[in-house]
N, C-alpha and C positions, 0 to 999 in steps of 0.2 A: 352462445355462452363461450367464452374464454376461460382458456387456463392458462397459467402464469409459466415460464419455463422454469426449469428445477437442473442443479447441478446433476450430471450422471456421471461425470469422472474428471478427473483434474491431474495434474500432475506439476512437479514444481521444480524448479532450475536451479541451480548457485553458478553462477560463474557460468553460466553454459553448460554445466552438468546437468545429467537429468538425475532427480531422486525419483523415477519413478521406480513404486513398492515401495517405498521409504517412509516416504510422508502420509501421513492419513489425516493431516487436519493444518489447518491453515486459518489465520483471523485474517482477512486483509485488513489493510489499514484505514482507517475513521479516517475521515476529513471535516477539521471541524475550525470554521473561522474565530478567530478570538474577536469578541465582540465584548466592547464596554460603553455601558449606558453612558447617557450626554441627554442633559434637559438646560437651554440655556435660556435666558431670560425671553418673555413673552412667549414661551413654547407651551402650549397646555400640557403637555406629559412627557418621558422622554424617550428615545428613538436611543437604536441601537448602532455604536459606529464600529466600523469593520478596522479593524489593528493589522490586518494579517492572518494569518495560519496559525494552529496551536499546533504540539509537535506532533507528526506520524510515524507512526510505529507496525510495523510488520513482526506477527507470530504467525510459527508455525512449531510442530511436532515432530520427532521422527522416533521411530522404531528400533534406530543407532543411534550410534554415535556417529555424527558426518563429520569427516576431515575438514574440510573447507570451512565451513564455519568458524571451527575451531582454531586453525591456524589464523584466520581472520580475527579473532579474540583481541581487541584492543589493540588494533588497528590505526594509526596516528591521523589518516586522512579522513572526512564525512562520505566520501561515496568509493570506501575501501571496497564494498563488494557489493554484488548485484546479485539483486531478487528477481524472477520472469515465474508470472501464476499463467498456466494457461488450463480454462476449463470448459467443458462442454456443457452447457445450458439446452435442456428439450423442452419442448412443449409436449405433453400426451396428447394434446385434442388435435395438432396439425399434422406432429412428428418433424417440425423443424429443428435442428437444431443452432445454436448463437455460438459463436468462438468467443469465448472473454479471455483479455489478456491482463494483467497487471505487470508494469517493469517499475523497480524499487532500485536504487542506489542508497547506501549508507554504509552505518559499522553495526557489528554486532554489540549490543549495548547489555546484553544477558545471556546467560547459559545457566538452562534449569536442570541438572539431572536426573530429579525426581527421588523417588523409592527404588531402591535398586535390589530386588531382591528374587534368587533363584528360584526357577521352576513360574514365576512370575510375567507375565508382559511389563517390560517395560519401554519406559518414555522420556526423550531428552526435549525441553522447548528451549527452542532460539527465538529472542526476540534483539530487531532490527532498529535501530534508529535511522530514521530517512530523511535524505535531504534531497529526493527525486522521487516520481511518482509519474503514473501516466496510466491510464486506463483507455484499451482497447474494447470496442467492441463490433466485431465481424470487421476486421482492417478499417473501421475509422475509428481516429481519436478521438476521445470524448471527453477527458479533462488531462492537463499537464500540471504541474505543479514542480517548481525548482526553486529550491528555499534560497539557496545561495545566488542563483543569476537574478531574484525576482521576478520568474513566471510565472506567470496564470493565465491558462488558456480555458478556456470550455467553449466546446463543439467552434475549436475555429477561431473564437472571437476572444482577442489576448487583453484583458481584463487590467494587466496591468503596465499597456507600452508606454501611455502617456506617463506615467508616476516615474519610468526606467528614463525619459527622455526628456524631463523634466531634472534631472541628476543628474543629465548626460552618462549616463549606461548604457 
């Protein structure tokens, strides 16, 4: 019988800072191809064609107000500031545990302050617009994604050299 591994603790970066205690929740970002249907003549039905990337977006929460972010706040360039997720994944039935990483480049595209009100918990959410992505897991890569170079990598195999070298990129 297998069990599935379970986050047991995380912690999360800006810039190379650590928020750790800060942070207590994190979305990583969805990765979702844009896909639009295409049925062309003598096709019996239609097939879905790959466009690209739709946009990825990194939130998270914090228990402050974090400086960095904030100064980051509209920010002129796409990969103003850097997100790094690292979190510990166990298994109960082995007791192994997986290192997951996530590194995020972008700007910050929101800042939520919430309810703010004494004697209260309160909660600020940052969300990230990205235009880099890369997901670790145990030191290998496992998928890249760079909006602006046109990479796509997964496990190794770059998905998109021939399209770059075909443009001469």
């Amino acid at each position: 019988m297998g069990f599935p591994s379970k986050l047991k603790d995380m912690n999360l970066y800006g810039d190379g800072d650590s928020w750790k205690g800060e942070v207590p929740e994190v979305t990583i970002p969805k990765l979702v191809l844009k896909m639009e249907e295409w049925r062309g003549g003598g096709m019996l039905g239609p097939v879905m064609i790959d466009q690209g990337f739709d946009k990825i977006e990194f939130e998270f929460k914090a228990g402050s107000l974090l400086l960095s972010p904030l100064k980051q706040f509209g920010a002129t360039t796409v990969d103003a500031a850097q997100l790094r997720f690292a979190g510990a994944y166990q298994n109960d039935s082995t007791g192994a545990v997986n290192a997951a990483e996530i590194v995020a480049r972008g700007r910050y595209s929101e800042v939520d302050f919430g309810s703010q009100k004494p004697g209260d918990d309160t909660e600020t959410t940052y969300k990230m617009a990205c235009s880099y992505y890369k997901l670790i897991l145990d030191n290998q890569e496992l998928i890249e994604v760079d909006l602006v170079a046109g990479i796509f990598t997964v496990f190794g195999v770059d998905r998109r050299a021939e399209i770059r070298e075909a443009i001469g990129s």
